[in-house]
Biotite code that builds the C-alpha atoms (Angstrom):
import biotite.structure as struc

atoms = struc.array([
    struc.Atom([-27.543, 34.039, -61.713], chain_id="A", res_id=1, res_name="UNK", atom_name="CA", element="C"),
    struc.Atom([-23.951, 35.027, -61.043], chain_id="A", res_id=2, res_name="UNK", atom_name="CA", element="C"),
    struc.Atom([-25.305, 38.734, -60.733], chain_id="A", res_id=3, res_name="UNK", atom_name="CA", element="C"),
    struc.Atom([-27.729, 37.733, -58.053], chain_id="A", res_id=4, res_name="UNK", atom_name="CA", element="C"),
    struc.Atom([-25.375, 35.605, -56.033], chain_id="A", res_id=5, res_name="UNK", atom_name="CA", element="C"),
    struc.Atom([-23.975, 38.004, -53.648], chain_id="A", res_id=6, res_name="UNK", atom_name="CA", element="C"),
    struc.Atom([-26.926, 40.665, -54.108], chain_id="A", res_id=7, res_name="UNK", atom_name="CA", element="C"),
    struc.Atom([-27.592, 42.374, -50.879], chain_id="A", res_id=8, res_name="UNK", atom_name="CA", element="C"),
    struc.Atom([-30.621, 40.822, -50.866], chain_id="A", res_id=9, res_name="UNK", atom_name="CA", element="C"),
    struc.Atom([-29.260, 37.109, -50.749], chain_id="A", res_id=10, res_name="UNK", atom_name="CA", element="C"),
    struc.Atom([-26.579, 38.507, -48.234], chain_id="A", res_id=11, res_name="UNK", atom_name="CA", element="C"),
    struc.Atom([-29.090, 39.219, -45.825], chain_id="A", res_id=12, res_name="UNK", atom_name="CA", element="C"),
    struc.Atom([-31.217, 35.810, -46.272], chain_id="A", res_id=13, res_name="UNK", atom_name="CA", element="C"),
    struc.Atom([-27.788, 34.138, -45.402], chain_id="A", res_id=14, res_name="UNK", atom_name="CA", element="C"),
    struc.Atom([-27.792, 36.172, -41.799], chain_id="A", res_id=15, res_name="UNK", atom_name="CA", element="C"),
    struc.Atom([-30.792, 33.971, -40.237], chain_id="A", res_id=16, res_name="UNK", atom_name="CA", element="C"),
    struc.Atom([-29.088, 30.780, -41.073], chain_id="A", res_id=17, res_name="UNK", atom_name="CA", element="C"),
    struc.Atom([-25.321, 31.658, -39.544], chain_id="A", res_id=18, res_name="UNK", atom_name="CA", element="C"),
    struc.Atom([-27.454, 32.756, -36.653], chain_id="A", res_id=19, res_name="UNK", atom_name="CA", element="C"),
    struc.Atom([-29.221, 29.676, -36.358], chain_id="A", res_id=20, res_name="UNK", atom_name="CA", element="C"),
    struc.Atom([-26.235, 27.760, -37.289], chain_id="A", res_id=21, res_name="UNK", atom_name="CA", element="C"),
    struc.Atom([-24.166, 29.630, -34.556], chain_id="A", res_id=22, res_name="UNK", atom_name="CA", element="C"),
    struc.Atom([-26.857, 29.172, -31.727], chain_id="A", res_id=23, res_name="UNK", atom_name="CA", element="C"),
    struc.Atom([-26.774, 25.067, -32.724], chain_id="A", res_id=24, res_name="UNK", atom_name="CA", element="C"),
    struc.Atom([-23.516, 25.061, -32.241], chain_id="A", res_id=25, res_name="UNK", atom_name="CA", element="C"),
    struc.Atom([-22.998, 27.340, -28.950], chain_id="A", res_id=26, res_name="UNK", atom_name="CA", element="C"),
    struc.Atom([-25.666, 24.809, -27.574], chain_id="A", res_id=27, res_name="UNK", atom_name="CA", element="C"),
    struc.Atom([-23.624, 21.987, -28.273], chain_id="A", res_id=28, res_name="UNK", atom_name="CA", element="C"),
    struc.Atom([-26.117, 20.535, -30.842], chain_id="A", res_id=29, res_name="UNK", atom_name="CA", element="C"),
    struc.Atom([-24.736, 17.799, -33.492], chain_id="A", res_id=30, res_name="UNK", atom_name="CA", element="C"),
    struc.Atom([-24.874, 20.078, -36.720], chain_id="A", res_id=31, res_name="UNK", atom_name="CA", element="C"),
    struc.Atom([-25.779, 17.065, -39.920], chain_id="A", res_id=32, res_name="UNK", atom_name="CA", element="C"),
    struc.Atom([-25.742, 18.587, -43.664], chain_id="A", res_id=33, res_name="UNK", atom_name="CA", element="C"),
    struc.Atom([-27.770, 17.112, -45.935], chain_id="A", res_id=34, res_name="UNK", atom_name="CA", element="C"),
    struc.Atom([-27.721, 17.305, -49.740], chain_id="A", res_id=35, res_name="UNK", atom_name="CA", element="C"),
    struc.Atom([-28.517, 15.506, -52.502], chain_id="A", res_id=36, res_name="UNK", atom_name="CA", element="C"),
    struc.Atom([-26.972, 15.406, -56.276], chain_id="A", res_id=37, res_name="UNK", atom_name="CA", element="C"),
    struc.Atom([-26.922, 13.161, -59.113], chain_id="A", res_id=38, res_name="UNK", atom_name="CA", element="C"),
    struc.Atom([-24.347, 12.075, -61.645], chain_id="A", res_id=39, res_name="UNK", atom_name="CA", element="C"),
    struc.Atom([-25.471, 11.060, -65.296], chain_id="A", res_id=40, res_name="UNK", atom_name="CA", element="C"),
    struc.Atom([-23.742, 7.653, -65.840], chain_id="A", res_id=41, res_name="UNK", atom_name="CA", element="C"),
    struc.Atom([-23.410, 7.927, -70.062], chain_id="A", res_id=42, res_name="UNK", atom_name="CA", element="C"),
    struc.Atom([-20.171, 6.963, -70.810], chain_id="A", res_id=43, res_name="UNK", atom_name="CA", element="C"),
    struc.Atom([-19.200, 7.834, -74.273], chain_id="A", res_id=44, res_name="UNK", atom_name="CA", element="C"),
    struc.Atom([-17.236, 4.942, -75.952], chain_id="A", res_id=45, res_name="UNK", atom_name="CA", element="C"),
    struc.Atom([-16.922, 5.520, -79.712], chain_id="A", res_id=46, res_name="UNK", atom_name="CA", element="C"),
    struc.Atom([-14.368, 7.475, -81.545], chain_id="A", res_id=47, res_name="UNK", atom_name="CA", element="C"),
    struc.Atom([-14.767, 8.912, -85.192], chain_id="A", res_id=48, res_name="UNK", atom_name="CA", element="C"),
    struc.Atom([-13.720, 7.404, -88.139], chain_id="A", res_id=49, res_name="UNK", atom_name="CA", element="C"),
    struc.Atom([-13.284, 8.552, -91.425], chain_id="A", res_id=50, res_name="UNK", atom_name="CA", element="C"),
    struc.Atom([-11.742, 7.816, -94.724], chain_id="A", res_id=51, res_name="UNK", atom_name="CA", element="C"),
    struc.Atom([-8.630, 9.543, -95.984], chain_id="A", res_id=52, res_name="UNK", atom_name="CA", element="C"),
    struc.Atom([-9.798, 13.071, -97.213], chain_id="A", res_id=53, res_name="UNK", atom_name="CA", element="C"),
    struc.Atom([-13.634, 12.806, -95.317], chain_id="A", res_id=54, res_name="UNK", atom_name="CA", element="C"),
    struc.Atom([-14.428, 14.177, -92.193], chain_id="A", res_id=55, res_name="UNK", atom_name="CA", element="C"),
    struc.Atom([-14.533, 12.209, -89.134], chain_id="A", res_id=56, res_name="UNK", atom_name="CA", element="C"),
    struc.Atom([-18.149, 11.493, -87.659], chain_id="A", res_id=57, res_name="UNK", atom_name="CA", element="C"),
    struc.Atom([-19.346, 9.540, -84.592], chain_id="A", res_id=58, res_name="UNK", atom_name="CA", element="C"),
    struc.Atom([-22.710, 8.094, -84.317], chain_id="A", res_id=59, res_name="UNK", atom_name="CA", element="C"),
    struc.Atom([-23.883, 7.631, -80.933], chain_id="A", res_id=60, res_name="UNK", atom_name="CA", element="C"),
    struc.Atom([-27.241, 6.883, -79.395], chain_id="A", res_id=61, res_name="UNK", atom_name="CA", element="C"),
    struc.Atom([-29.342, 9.967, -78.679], chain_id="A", res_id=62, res_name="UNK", atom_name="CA", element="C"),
    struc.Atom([-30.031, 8.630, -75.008], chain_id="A", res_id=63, res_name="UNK", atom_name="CA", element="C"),
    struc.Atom([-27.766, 10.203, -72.403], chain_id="A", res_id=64, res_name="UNK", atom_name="CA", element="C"),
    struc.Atom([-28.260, 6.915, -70.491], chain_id="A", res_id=65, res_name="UNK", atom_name="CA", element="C"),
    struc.Atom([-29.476, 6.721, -66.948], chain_id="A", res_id=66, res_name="UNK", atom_name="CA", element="C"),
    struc.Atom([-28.788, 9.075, -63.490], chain_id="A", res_id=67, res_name="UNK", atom_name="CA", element="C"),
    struc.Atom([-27.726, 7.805, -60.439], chain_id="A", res_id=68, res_name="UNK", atom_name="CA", element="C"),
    struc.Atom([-29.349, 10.027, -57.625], chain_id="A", res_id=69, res_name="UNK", atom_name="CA", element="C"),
    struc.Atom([-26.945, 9.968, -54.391], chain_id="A", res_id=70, res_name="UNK", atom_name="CA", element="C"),
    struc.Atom([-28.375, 11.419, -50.903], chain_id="A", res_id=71, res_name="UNK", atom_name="CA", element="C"),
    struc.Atom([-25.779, 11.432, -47.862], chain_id="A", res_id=72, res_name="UNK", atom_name="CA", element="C"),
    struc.Atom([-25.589, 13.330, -44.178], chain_id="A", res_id=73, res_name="UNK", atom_name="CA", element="C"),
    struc.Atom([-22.713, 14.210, -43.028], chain_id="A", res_id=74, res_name="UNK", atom_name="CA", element="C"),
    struc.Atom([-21.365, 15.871, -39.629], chain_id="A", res_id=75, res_name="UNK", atom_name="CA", element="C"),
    struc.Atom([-17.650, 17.326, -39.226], chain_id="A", res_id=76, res_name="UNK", atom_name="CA", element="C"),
    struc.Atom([-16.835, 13.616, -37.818], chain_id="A", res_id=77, res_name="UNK", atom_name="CA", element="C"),
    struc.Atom([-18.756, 11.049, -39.771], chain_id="A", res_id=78, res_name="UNK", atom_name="CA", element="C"),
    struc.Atom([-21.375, 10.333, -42.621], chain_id="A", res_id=79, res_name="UNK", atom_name="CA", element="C"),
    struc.Atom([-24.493, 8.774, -40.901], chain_id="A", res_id=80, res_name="UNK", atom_name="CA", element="C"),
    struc.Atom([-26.020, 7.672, -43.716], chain_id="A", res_id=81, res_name="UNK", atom_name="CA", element="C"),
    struc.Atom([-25.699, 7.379, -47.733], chain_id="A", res_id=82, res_name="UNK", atom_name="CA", element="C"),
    struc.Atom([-28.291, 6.040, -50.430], chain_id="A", res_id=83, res_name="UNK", atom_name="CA", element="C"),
    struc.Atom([-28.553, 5.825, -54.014], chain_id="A", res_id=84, res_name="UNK", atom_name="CA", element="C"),
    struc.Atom([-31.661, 5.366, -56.606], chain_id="A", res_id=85, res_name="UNK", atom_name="CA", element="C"),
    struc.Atom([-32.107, 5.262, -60.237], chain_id="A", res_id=86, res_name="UNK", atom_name="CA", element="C"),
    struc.Atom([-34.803, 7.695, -59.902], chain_id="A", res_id=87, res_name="UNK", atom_name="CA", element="C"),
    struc.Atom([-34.498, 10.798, -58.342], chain_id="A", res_id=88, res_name="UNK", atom_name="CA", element="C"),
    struc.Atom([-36.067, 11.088, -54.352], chain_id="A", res_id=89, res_name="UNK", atom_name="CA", element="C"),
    struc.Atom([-39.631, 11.813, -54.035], chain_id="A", res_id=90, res_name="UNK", atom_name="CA", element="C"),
    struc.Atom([-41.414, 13.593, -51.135], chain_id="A", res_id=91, res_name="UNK", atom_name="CA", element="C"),
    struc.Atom([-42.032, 10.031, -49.662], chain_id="A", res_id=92, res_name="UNK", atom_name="CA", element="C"),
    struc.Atom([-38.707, 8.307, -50.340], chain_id="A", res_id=93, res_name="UNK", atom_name="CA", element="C"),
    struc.Atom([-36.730, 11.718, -48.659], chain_id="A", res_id=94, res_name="UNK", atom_name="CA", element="C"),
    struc.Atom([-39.798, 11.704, -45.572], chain_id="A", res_id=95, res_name="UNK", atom_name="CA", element="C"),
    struc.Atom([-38.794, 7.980, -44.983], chain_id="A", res_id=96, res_name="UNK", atom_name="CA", element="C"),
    struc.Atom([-34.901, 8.388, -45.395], chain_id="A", res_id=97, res_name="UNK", atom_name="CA", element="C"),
    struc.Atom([-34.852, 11.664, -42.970], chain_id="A", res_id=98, res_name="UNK", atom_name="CA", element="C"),
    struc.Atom([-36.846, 9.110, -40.454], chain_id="A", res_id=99, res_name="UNK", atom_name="CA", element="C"),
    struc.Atom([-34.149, 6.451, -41.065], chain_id="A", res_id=100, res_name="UNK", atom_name="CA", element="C"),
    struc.Atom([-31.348, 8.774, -40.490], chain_id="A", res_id=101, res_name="UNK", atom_name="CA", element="C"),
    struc.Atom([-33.214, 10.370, -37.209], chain_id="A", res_id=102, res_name="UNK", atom_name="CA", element="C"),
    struc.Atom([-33.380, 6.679, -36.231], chain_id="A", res_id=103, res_name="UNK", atom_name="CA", element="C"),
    struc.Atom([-29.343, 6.620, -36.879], chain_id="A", res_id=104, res_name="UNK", atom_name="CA", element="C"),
    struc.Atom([-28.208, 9.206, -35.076], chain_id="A", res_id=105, res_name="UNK", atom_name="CA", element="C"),
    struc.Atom([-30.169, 8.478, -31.964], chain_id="A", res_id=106, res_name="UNK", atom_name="CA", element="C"),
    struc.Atom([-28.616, 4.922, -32.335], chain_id="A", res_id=107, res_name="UNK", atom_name="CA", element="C"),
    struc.Atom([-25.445, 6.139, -32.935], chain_id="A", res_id=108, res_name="UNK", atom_name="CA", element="C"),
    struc.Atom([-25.521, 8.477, -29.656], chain_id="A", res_id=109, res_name="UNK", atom_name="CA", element="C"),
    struc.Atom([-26.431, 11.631, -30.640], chain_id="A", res_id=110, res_name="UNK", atom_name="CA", element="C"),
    struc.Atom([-28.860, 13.325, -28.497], chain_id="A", res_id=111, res_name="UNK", atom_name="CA", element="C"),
    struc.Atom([-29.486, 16.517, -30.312], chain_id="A", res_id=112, res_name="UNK", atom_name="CA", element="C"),
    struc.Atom([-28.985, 16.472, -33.670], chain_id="A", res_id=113, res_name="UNK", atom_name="CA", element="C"),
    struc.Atom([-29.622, 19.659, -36.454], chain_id="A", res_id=114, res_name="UNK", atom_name="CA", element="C"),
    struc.Atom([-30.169, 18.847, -39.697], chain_id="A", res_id=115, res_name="UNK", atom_name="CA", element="C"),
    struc.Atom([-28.774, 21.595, -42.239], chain_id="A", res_id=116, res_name="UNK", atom_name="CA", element="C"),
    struc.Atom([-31.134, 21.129, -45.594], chain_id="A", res_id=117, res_name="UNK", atom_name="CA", element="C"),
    struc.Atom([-31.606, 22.832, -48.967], chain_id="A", res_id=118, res_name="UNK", atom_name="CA", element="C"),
    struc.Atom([-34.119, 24.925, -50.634], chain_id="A", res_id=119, res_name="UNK", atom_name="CA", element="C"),
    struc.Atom([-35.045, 21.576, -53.026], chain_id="A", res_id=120, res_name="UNK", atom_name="CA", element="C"),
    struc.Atom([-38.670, 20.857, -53.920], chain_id="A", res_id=121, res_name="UNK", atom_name="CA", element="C"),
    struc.Atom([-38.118, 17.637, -51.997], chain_id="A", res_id=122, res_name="UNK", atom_name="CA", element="C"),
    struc.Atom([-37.630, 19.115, -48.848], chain_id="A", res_id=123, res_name="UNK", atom_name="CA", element="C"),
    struc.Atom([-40.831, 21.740, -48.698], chain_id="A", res_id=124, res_name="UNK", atom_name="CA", element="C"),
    struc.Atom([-42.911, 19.154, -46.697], chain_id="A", res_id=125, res_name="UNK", atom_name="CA", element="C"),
    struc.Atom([-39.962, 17.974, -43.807], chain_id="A", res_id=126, res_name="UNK", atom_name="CA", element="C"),
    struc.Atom([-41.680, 19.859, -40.898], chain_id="A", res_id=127, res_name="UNK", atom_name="CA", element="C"),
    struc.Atom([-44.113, 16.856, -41.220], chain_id="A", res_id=128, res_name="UNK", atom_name="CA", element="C"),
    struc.Atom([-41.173, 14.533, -40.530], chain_id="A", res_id=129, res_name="UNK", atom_name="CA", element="C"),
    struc.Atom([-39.256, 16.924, -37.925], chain_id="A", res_id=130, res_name="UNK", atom_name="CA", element="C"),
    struc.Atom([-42.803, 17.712, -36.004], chain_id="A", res_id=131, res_name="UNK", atom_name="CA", element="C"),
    struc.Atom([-42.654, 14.315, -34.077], chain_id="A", res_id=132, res_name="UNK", atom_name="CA", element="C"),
    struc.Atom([-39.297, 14.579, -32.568], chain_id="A", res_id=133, res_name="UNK", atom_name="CA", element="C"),
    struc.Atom([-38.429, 17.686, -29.989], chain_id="A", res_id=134, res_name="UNK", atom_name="CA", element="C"),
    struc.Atom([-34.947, 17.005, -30.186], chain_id="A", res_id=135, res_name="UNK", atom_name="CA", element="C"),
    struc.Atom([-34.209, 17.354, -33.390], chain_id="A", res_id=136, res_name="UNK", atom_name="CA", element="C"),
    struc.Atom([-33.800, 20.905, -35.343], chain_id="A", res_id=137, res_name="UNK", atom_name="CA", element="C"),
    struc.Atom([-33.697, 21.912, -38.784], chain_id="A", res_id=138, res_name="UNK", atom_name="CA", element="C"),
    struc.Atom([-31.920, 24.475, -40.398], chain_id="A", res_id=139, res_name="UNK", atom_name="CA", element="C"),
    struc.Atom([-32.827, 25.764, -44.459], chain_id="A", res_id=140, res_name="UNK", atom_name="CA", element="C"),
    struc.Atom([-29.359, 26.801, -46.482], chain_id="A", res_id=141, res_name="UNK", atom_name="CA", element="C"),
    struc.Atom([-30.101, 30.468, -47.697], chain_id="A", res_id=142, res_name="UNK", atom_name="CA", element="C"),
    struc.Atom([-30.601, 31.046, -51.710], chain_id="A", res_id=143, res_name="UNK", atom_name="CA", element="C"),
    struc.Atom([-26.999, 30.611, -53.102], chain_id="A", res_id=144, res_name="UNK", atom_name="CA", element="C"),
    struc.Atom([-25.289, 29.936, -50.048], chain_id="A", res_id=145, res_name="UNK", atom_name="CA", element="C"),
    struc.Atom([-23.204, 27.102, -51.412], chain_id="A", res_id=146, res_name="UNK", atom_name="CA", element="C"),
    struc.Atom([-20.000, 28.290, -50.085], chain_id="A", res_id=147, res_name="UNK", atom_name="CA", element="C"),
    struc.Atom([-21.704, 27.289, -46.709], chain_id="A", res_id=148, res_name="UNK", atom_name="CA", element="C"),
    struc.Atom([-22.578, 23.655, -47.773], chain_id="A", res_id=149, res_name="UNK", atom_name="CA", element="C"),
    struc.Atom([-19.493, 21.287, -47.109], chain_id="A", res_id=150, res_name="UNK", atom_name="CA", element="C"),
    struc.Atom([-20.860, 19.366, -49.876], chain_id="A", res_id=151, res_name="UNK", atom_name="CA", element="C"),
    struc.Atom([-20.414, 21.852, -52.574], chain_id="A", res_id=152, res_name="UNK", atom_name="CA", element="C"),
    struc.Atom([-16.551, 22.625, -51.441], chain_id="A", res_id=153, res_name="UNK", atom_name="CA", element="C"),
    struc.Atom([-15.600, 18.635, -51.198], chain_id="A", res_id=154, res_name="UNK", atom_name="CA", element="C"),
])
């Protein structure tokens, strides 16, 4: 991967979205990131023990324990919305939380929102989402563009 990252090829997949970012923000659109992550919540509690000339050992569970899947949006001046699950975000859970946060941000006074999304699996089917509101714009984060993402440099 690291050989890839800045290939020319990925450098000039990265030139439609600054464009498109650029443009959204020229127009005086609302630019919203998306992105979701997860954090695995094992906590490892036990130290090793061992008798005087035996090696120490620590017997643990094999389970890793659970994940806690987070999904947030985020503009330069606010987070509109934040969730968490125990189980990662299906097409249908992600389809109803984009229409929540569209919802939010009209609410909240924004007129002309663009959403700035990945290249996840969960976000392949989001035109059908997008397609009923005129207003609102997305924009897809080019293949290892995470210097881009505000969420990766936090």
């Amino acid at each position: 991967m690291a050989c890839t990252v800045n290939s020319l090829e990925n450098k000039l997949r990265r030139v439609p979205y600054i464009e498109s970012l650029l443009l959204a923000r020229a127009n005086g659109r609302t630019i919203i990131w998306i992105h979701e992550c997860n954090f695995n919540l094992f906590s490892k509690r036990k130290e090793g023990r061992s008798n005087v000339g035996s090696r120490a050992t620590v017997i643990t569970a094999s389970s890793k324990g659970s994940n806690l899947h987070c999904i947030a949006a985020l503009s330069s001046t606010r987070m509109y919305n934040f969730k968490t699950h125990q189980v990662s975000f299906k097409g249908d859970d992600y389809n109803n939380w984009l229409r929540e946060l569209i919802n939010i941000t009209y609410e909240l006074g924004v007129t002309s929102p663009t959403f700035v999304i990945g290249n996840d699996p969960v976000h392949r089917k989001i035109e059908s989402v997008v397609r009923v509101d005129k207003d609102v714009e997305m924009i897809r984060l080019a293949p290892y563009s995470y210097l881009l993402n505000p969420f990766e440099l936090a």
